[in-house]
N, C-alpha and C positions, 0 to 999 in steps of 0.2 A: 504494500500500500504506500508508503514512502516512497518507494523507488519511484512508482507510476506519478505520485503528486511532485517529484523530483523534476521528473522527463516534461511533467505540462508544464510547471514553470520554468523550465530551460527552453520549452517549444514558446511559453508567451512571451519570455525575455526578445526570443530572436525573430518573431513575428513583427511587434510593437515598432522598430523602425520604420519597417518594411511599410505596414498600415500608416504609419507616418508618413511616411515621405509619397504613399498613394493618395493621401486624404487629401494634399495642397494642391491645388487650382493652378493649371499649365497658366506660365507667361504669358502677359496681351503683349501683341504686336504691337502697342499704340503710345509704343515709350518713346519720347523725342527728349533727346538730351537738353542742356538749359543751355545760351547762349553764355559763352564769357560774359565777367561785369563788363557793367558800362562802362567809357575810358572816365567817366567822370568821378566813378565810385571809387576807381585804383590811386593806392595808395603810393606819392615817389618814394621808391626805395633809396634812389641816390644819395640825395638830400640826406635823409636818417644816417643811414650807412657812413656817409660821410661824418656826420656831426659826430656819431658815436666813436669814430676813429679817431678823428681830432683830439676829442674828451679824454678818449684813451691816453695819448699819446703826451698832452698836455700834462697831466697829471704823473703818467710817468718822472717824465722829464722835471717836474717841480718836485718829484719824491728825491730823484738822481740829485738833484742843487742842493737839496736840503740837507740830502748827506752829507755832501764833499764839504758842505757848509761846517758839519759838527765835526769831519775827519780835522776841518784845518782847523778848529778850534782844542781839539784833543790834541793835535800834535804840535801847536802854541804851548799849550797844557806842559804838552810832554819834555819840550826841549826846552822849558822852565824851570820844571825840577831837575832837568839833568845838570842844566846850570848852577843850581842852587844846589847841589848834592856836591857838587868838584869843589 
């Protein structure tokens, strides 16, 4: 008796796709793709793209100053005490 309630639910496990994928409704023919947006809705990429590179690059560069800024103050620093230790 187990075996056999075993085998039907193995038989409904591997049927239930099958009724699935029979039940859904063939494709209509009557698909027409959307037209690209309008040129007025597109967003310039250039513009952006560029600002953000700019940004980047600005802010690098002001991190770079900033350092060499504190190296020549530590090594002001540094050849102070050297002086002052001789």
């Amino acid at each position: 008796m187990m075996r056999l309630r075993s085998l039907l639910l193995c038989g409904c496990l591997i049927a239930m796709p099958i009724a699935a994928t029979a039940a859904q409704p063939p494709p209509s023919g009557d698909f027409v793709p959307v037209d690209e947006t309008l040129p007025g809705e597109q967003i310039p990429a250039l513009p952006l793209i560029a600002t953000a590179y700019g940004f980047i690059w600005v802010v690098l560069l002001g991190y770079v100053w900033t350092i060499g800024r504190r190296l020549q103050k530590v090594e002001s620093e540094l050849a102070a005490l050297e002086s002052r230790g001789k």
